[in-house]
MARKE-138822 format. One record per residue: x, y, z of N, C-alpha, C in turn. Coordinates in nm, 4 decimals. Atoms other than C-alpha are relative to their C-alpha. Layout:
> nc1,nc2,nc3,cac1,cac2,cac3,cc1,cc2,cc3
> X,Y,Z,X,Y,Z,X,Y,Z
...
***
This chain:
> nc1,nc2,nc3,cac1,cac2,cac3,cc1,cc2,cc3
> -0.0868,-0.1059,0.0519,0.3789,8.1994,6.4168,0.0484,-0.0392,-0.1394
> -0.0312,0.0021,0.1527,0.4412,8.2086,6.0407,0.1527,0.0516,-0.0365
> -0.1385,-0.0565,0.0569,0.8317,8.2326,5.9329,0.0448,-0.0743,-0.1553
> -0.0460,0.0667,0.1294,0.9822,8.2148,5.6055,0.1125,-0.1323,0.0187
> -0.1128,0.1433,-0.0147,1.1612,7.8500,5.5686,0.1149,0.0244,-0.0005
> -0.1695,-0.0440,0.0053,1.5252,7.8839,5.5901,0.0961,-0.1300,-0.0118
> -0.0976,0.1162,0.0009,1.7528,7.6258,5.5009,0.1420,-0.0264,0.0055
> -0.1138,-0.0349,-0.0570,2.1085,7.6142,5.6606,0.0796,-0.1100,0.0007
> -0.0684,0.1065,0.0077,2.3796,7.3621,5.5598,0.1457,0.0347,0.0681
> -0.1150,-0.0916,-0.0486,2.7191,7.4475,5.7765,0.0968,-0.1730,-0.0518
> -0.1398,0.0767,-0.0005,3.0784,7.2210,5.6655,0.1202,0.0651,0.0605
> -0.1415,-0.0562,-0.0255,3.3908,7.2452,5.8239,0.0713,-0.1341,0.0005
> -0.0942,0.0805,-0.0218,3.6762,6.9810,5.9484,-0.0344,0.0165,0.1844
> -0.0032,0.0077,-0.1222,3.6755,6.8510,6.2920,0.0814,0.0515,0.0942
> -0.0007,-0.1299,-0.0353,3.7220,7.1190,6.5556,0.0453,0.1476,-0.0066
> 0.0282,-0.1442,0.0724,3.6702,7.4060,6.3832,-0.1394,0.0430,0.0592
> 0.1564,-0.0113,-0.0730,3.3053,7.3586,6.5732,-0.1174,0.0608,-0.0447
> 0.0768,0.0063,0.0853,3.0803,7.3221,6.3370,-0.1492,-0.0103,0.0447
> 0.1086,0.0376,-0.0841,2.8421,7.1676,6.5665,-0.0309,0.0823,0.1186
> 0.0655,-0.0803,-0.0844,2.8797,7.3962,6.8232,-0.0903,0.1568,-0.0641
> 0.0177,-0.1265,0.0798,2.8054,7.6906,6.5478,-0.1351,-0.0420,-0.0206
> 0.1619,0.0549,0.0315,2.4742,7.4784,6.4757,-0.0668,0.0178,0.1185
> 0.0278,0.0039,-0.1434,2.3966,7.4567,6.8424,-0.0217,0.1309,0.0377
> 0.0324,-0.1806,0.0117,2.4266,7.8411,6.8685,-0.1166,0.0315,-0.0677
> 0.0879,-0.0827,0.1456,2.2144,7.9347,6.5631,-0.1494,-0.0397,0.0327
> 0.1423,0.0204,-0.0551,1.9257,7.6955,6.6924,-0.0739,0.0577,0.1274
> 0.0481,-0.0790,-0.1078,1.9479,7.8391,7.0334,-0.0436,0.1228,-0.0446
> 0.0104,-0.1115,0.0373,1.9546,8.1853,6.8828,-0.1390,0.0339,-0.0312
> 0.1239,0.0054,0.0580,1.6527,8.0858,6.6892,-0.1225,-0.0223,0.1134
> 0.1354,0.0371,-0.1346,1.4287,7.9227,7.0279,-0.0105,0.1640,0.0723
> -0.0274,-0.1129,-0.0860,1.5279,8.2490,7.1844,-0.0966,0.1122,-0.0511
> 0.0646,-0.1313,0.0923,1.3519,8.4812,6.9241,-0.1429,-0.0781,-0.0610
> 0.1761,0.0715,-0.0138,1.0061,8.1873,6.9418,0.0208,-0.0366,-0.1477
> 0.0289,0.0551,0.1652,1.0982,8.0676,6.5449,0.0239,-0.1321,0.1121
> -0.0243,0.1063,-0.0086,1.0522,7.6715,6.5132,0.1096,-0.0595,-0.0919
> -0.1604,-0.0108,0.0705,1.3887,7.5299,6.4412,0.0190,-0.1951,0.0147
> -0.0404,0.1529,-0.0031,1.5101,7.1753,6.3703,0.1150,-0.0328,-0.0578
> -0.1239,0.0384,0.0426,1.8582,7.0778,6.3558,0.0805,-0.1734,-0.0126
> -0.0326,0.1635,0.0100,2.0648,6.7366,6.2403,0.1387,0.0350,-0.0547
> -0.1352,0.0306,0.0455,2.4062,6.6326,6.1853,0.0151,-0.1017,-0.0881
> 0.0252,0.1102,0.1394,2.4520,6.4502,5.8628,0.1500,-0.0952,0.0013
> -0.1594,0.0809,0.0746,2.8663,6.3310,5.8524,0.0213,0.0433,0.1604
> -0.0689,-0.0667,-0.1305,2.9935,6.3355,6.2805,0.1185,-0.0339,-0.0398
> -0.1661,0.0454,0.0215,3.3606,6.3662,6.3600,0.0506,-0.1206,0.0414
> -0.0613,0.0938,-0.0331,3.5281,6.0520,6.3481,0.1122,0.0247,0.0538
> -0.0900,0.0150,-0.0976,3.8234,6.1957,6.4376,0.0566,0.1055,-0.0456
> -0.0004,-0.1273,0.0622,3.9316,6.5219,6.4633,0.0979,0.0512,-0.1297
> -0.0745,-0.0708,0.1215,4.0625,6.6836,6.1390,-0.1822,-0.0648,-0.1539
> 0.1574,0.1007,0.1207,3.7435,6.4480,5.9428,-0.1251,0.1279,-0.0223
> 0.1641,-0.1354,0.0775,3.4256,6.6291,5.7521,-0.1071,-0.0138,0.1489
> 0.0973,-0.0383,-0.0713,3.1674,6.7675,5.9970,-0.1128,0.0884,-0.0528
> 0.0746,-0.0399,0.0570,2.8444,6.8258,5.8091,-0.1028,0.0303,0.0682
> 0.1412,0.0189,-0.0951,2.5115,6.9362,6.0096,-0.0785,0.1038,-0.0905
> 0.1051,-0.0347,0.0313,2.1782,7.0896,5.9024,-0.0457,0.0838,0.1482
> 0.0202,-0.1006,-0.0759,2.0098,7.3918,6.0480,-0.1416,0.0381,-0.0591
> 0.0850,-0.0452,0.1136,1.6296,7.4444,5.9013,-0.0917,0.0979,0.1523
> 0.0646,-0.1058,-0.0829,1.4291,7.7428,6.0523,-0.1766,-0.0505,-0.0948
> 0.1651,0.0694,0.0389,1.0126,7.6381,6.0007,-0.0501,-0.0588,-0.0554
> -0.0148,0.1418,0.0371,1.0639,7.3189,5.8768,0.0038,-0.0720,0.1113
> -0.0490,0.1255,-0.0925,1.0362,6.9774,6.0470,0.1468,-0.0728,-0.0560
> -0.0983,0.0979,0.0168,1.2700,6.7807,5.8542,0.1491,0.0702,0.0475
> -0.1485,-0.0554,0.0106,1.6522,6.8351,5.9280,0.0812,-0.0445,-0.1411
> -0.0754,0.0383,0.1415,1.7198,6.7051,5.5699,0.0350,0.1020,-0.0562
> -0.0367,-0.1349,0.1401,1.8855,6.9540,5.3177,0.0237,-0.1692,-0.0828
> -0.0765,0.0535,0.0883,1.9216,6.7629,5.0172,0.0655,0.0739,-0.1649
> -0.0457,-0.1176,0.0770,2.1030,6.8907,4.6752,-0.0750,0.1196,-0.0663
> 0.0293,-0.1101,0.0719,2.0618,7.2242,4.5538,-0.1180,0.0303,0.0479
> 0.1359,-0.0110,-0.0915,1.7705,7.3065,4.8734,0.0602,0.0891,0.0899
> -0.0786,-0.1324,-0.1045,2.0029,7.5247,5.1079,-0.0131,0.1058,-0.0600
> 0.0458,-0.1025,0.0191,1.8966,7.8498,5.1325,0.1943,0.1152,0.0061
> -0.1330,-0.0888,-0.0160,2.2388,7.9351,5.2992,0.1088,-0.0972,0.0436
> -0.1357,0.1383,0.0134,2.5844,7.7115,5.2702,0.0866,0.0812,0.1420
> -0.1034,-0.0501,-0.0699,2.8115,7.7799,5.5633,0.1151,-0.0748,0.0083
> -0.1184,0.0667,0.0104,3.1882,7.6695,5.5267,0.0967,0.0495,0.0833
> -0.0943,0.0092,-0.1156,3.4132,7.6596,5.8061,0.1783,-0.0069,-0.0690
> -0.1003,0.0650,0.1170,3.6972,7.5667,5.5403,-0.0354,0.0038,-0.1355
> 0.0216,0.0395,0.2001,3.7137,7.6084,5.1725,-0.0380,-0.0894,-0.0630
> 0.0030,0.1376,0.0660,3.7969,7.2909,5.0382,-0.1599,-0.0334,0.0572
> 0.1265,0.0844,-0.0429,3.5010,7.1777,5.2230,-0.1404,0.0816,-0.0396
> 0.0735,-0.0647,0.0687,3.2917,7.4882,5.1396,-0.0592,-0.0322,-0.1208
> 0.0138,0.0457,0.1482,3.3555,7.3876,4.7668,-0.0488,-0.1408,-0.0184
> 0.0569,0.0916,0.0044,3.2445,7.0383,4.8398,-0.1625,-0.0150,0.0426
> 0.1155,-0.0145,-0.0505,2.9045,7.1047,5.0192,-0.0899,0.0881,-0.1079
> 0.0846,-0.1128,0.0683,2.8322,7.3824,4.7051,-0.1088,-0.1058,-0.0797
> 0.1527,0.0755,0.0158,2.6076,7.0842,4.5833,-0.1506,0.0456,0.0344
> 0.1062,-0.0390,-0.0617,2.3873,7.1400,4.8217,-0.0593,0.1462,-0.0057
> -0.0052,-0.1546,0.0167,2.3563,7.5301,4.7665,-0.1262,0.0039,-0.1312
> 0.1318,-0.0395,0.1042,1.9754,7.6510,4.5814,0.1372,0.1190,-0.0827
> -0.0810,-0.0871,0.1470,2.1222,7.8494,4.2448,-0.0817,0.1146,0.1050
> 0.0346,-0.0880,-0.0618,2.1187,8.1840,4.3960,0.0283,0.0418,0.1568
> 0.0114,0.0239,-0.1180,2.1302,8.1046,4.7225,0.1095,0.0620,0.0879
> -0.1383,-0.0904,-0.0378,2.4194,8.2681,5.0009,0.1337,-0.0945,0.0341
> -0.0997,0.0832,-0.0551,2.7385,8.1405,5.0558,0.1051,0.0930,0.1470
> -0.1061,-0.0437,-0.0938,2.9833,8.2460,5.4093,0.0726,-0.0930,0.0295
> -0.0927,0.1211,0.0401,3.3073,8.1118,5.3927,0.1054,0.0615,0.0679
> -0.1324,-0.0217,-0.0650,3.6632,8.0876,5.5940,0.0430,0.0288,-0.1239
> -0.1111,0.0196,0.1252,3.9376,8.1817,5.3501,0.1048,-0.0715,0.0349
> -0.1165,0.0795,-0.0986,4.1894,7.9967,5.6000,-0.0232,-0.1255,-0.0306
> 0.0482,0.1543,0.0004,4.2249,7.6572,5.5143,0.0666,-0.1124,0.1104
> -0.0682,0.1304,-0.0797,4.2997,7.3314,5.7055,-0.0198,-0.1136,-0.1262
> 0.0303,0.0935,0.0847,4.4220,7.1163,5.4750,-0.0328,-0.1695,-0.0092
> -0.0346,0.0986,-0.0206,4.3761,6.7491,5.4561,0.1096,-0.0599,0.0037
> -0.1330,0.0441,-0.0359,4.6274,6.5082,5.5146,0.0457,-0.0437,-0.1126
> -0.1136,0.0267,0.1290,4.6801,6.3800,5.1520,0.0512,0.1053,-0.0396
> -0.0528,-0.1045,0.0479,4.7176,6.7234,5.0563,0.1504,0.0354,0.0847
> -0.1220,-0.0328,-0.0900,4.9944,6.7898,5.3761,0.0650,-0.0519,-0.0449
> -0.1321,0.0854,0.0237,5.1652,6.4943,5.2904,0.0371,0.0014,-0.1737
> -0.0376,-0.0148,0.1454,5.2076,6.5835,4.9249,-0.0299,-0.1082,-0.0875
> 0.0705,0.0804,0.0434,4.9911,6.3047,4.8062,-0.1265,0.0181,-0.1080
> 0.0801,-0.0956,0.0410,4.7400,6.5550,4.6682,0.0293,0.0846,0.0008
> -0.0259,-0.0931,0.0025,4.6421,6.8530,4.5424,-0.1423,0.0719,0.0361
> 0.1645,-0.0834,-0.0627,4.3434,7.0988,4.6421,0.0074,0.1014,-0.0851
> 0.0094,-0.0998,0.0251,4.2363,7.3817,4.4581,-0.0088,0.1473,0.0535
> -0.0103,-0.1314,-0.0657,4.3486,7.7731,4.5587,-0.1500,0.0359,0.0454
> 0.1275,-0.1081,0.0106,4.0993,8.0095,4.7092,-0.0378,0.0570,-0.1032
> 0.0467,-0.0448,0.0737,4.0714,8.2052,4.4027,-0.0793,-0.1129,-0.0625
> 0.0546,0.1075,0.0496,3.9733,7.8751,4.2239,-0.1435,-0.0055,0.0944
> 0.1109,0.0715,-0.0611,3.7218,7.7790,4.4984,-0.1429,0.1467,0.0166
> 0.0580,-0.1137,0.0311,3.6137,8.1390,4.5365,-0.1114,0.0299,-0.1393
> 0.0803,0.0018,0.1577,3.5172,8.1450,4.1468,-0.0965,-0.0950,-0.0270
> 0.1085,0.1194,-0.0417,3.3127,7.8284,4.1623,-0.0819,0.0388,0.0991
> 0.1110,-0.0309,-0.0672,3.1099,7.9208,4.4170,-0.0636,0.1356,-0.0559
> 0.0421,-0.1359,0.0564,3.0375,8.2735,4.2619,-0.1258,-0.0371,-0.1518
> 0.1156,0.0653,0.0602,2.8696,8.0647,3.9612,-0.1228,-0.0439,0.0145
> 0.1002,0.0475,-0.0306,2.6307,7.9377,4.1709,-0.0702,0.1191,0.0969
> 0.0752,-0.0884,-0.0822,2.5837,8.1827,4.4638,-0.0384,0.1562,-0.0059
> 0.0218,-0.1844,0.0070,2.4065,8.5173,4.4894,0.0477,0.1239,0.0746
> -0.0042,-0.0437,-0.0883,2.5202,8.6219,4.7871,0.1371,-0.0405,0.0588
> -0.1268,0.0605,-0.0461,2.8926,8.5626,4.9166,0.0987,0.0720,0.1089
> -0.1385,-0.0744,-0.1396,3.1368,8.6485,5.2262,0.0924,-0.0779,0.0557
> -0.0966,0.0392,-0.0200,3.4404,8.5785,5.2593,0.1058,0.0502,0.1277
> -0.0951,-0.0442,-0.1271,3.6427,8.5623,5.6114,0.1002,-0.0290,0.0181
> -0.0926,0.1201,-0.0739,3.9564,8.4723,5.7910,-0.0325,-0.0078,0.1163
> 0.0800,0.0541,-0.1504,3.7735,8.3095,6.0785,0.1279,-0.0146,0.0718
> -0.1282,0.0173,-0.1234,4.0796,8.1895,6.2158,0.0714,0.0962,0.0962
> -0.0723,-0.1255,-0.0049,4.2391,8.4783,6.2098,-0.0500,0.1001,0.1113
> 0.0593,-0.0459,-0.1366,3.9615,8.6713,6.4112,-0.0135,-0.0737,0.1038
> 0.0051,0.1167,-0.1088,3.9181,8.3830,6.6389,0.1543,0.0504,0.0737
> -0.1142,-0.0186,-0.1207,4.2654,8.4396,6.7848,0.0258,0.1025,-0.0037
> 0.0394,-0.1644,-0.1064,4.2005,8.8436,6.7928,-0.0470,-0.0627,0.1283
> 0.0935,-0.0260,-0.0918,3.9260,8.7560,6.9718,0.0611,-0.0833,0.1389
> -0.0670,0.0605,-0.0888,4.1611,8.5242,7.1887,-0.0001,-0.1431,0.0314
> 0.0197,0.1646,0.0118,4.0999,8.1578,7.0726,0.0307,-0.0163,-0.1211
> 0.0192,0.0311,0.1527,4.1450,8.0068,6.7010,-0.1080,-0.0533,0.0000
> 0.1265,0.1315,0.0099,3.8555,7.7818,6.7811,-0.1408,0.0882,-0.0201
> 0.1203,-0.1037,0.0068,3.6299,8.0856,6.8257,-0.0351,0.0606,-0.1834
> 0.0193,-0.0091,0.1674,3.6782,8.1167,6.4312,-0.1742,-0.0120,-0.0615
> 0.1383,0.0205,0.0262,3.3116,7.9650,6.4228,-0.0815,0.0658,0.0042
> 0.0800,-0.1336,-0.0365,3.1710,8.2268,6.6117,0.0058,0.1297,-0.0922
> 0.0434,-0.1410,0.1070,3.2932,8.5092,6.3668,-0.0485,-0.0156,-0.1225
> 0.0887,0.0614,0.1031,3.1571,8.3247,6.1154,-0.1311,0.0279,-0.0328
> 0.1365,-0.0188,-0.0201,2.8348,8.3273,6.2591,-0.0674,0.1365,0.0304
> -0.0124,-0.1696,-0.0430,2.8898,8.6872,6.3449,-0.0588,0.0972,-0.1291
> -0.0128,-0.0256,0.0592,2.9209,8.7492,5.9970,-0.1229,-0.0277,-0.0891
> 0.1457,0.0943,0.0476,2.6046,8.5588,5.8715,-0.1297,0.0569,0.0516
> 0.1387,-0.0855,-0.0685,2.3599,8.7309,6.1404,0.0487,0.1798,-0.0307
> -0.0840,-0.1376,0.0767,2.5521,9.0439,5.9955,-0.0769,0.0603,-0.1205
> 0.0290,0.0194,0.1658,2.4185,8.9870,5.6393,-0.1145,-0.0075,-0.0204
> 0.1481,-0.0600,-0.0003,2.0556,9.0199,5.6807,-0.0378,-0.1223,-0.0647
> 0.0656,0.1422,0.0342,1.9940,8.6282,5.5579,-0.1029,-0.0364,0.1132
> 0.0459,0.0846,-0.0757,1.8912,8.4950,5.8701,-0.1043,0.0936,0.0809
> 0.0944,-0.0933,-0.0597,1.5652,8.6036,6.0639,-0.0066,0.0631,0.1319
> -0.0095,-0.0679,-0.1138,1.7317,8.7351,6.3564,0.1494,0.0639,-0.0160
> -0.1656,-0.0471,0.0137,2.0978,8.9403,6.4022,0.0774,-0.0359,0.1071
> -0.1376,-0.0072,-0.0735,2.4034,8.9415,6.5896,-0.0485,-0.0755,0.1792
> 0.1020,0.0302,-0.1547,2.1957,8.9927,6.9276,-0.0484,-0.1069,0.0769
> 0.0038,0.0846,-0.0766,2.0547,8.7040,6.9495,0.0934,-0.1029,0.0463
> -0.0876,0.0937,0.0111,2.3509,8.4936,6.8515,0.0922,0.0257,0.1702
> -0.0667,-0.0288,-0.0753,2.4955,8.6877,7.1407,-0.0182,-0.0321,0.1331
> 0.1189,0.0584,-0.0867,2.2065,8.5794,7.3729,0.0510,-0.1027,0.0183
> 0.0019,0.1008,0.0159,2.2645,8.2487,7.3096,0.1585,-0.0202,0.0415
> -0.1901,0.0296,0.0092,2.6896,8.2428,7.3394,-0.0228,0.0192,0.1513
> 0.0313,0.0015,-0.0911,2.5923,8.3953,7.7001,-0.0783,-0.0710,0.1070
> 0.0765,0.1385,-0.0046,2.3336,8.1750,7.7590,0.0281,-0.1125,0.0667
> -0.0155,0.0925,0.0069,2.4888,7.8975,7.7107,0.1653,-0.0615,-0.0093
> -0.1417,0.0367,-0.0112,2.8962,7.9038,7.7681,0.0095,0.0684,0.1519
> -0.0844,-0.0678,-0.1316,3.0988,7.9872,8.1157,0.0553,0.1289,-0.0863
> 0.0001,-0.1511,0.0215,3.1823,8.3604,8.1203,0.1055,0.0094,-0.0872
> -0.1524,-0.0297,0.0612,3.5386,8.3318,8.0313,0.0424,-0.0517,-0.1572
> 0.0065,0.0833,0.1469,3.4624,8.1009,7.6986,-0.0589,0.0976,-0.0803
> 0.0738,-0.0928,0.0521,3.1705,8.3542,7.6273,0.0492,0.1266,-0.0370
> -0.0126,-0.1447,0.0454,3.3625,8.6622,7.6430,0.0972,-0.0264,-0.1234
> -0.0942,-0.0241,0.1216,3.6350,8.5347,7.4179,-0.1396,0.0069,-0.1642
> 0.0939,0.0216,0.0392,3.3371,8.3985,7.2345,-0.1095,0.1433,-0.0745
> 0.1398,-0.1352,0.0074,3.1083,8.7404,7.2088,0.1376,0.0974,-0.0862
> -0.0572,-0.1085,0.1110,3.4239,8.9575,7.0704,0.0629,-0.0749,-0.0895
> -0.0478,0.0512,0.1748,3.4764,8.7117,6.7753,-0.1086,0.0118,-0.0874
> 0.1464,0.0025,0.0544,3.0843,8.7490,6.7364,0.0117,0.1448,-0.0699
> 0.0040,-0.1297,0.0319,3.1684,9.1262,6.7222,0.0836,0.0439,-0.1335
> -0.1304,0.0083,0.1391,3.5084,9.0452,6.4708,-0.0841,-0.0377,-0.0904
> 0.0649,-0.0212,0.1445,3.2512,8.8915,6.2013,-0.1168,0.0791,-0.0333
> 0.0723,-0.1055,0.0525,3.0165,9.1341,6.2389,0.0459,0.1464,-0.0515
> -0.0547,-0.1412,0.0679,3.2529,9.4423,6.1584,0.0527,-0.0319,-0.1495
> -0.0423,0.0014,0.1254,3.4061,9.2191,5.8643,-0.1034,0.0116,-0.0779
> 0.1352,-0.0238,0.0610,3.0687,9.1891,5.7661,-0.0366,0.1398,-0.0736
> 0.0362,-0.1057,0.0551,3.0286,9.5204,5.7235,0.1025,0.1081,-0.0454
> -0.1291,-0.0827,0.0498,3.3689,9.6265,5.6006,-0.0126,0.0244,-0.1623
***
């Protein structure tokens, strides 16, 4: 089966579920017969820490290296704006607008740059951009944690990836207990309407 390569870099902060959002996207992908190969590049040491993973659709390697991602996914800004390395010129960006900040920043040790700031920087580079409050739908949908899911909602929304919503939805069913899944499936549904707001 012949599919166009796809190259999928997702960042967030530890559990924001970054990894489970990767874990989805590949299932999504076995489900609909593409060959898919996923890797985690940075695990959580401890939760609040960077959580980097790789997502490549008809590729072997799970490497992204800079400026080779087809599509950046950011769970978090700050971290969004750190991963835009990796981002091909052109390429899409989907992004929380909700941040979790680090801890030098909490403790007034640091400073981070606004959304508009991080927003504008990525717009230099990317062709393609969506901006959510994951969080935000996540606890519509009746979790904050489910944030990931409208994320991903929002991404199979956007006509990047070689399958939609459906399968992602496949896969959340699939592969969670009912009661995780349903919160789960109407946060899938929250980034697919922002998607198309």
């Amino acid at each position: 089966m012949s599919v166009t390569p796809l190259r999928i870099f997702m960042t967030g902060v530890g559990g924001q579920g970054t990894l489970t959002a990767t874990t989805l996207l590949a299932k999504a992908a076995l489900l609909r017969g593409l060959p898919v190969t996923s890797g985690e590049i940075h695990g959580m040491a401890q939760r609040g820490g960077v959580v980097e993973s790789t997502l490549l659709i008809g590729l072997k390697s799970p490497k992204i290296g800079p400026g080779e991602a087809d599509v950046l996914m950011g769970f978090e800004p700050l971290e969004t704006l750190r991963a835009l390395i990796y981002l091909k010129p052109g390429g899409a960006v989907f992004s929380s607008t909700e941040s979790t900040p680090p801890l030098s920043v909490s403790t007034g040790q640091a400073t981070c740059p606004g959304l508009v700031d991080v927003e504008g920087r990525v717009a230099e580079v990317a062709g393609i951009t969506g901006w959510y409050p994951c969080q935000s739908l996540g606890l519509q949908a009746g979790a904050a944690q489910a944030g990931n899911i409208a994320l991903l909602g929002a991404v199979a929304a956007s006509g990047v990836l070689p399958f939609g919503p459906d399968a992602v939805a496949e896969a959340i069913t699939a592969n969670m207990k009912p009661k995780i899944a349903a919160i789960n499936l109407k946060a899938l549904e929250l980034g697919v309407e922002a998607a198309k707001a």
